[in-house]
C-alpha positions as CSV (number, residue, x, y, z in Angstrom):
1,X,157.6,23.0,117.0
2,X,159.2,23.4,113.7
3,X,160.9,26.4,111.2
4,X,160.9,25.6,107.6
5,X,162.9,27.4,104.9
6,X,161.0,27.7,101.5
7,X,164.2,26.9,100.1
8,X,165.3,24.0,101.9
9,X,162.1,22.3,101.8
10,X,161.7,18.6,100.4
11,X,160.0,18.3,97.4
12,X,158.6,15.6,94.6
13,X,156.9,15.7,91.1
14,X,154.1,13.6,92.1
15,X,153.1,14.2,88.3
16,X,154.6,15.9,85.4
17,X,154.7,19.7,85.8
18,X,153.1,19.0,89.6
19,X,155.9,19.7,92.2
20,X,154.6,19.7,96.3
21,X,156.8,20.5,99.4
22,X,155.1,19.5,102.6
23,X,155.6,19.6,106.0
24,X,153.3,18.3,108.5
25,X,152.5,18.8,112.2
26,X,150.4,15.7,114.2
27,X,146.7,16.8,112.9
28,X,147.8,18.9,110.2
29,X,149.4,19.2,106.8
30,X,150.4,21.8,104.3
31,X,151.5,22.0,101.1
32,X,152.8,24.2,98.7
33,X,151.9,22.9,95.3
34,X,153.5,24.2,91.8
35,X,151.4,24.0,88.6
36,X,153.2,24.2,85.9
37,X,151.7,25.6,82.8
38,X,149.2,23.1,81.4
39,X,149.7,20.8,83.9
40,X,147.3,18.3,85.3
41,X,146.3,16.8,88.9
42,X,144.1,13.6,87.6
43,X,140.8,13.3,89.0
44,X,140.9,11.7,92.6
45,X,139.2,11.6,95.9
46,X,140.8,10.7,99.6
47,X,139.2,10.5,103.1
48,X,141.1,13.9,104.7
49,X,139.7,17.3,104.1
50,X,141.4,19.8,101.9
51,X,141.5,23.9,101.9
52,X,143.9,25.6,99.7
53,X,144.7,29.4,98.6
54,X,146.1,30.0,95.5
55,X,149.5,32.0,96.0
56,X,150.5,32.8,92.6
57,X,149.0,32.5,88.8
58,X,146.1,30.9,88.2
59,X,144.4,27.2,87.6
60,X,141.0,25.3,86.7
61,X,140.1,23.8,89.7
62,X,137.3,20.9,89.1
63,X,135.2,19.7,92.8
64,X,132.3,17.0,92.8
65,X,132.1,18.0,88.3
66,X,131.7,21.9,88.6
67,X,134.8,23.8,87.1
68,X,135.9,26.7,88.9
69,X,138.6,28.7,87.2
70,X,140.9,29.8,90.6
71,X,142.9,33.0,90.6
72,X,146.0,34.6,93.5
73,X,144.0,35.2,96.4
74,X,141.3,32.6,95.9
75,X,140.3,29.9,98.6
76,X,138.6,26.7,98.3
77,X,137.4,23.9,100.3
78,X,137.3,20.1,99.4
79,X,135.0,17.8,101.9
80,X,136.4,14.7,102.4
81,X,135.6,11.7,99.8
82,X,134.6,14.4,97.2
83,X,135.7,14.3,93.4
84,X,138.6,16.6,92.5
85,X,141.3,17.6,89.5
86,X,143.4,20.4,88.9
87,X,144.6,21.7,85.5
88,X,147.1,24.5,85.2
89,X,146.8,27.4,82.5
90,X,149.6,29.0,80.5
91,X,151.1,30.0,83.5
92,X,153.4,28.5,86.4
93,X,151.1,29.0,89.5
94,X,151.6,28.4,93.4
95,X,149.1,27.0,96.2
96,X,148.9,26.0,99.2
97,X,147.0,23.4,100.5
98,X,146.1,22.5,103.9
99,X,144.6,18.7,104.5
100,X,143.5,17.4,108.0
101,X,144.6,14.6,109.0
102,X,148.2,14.5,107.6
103,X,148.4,12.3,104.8
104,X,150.6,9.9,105.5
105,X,152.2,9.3,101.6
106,X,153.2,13.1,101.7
107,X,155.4,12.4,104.6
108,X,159.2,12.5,102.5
């Protein structure tokens, strides 16, 4: 079992404007991601499956080519193997992302 502080939590630009702070369990992951405005998650696919809410602002989300512009409160699921990019607005936004399994190069 585990507590973690918002504050206090590890973090990494994985790319520019594109800050996450994980923490992990043994089948789980979650991630709080930060978008900054017009920032961009390249398109990518990896074997875990993703769900995500977005906490804050709003962002285009792109899944398997179909563009879904994401505001706070919306949820989205990605299947495993499947197509996906992000691109922030001109806004900062938050989300949270949950992936099962844990992937392991988020571990920091």
């Amino acid at each position: 079992m585990a507590v973690y502080k918002q504050s206090k939590m590890n973090f990494k630009e994985l790319f520019p404007g594109i800050i996450v702070r994980p923490v992990w369990g043994e089948k789980i992951m979650m991630m709080l991601v930060d978008i900054a405005p017009n920032a961009e998650v390249p398109l990518h696919s990896h074997p875990h499956e993703q769900a995500g809410r977005v906490l804050s602002g709003s962002f285009w989300l792109s899944i398997d080519g179909k563009d879904f512009l994401l505001q706070e409160g919306d949820h989205y699921v990605i299947p495993s193997g499947v197509m996906h990019s992000a691109k922030g607005i001109d806004t900062p936004s938050l989300a949270l992302d949950i992936f099962n399994p844990p992937r392991e190069e988020y571990k920091f």
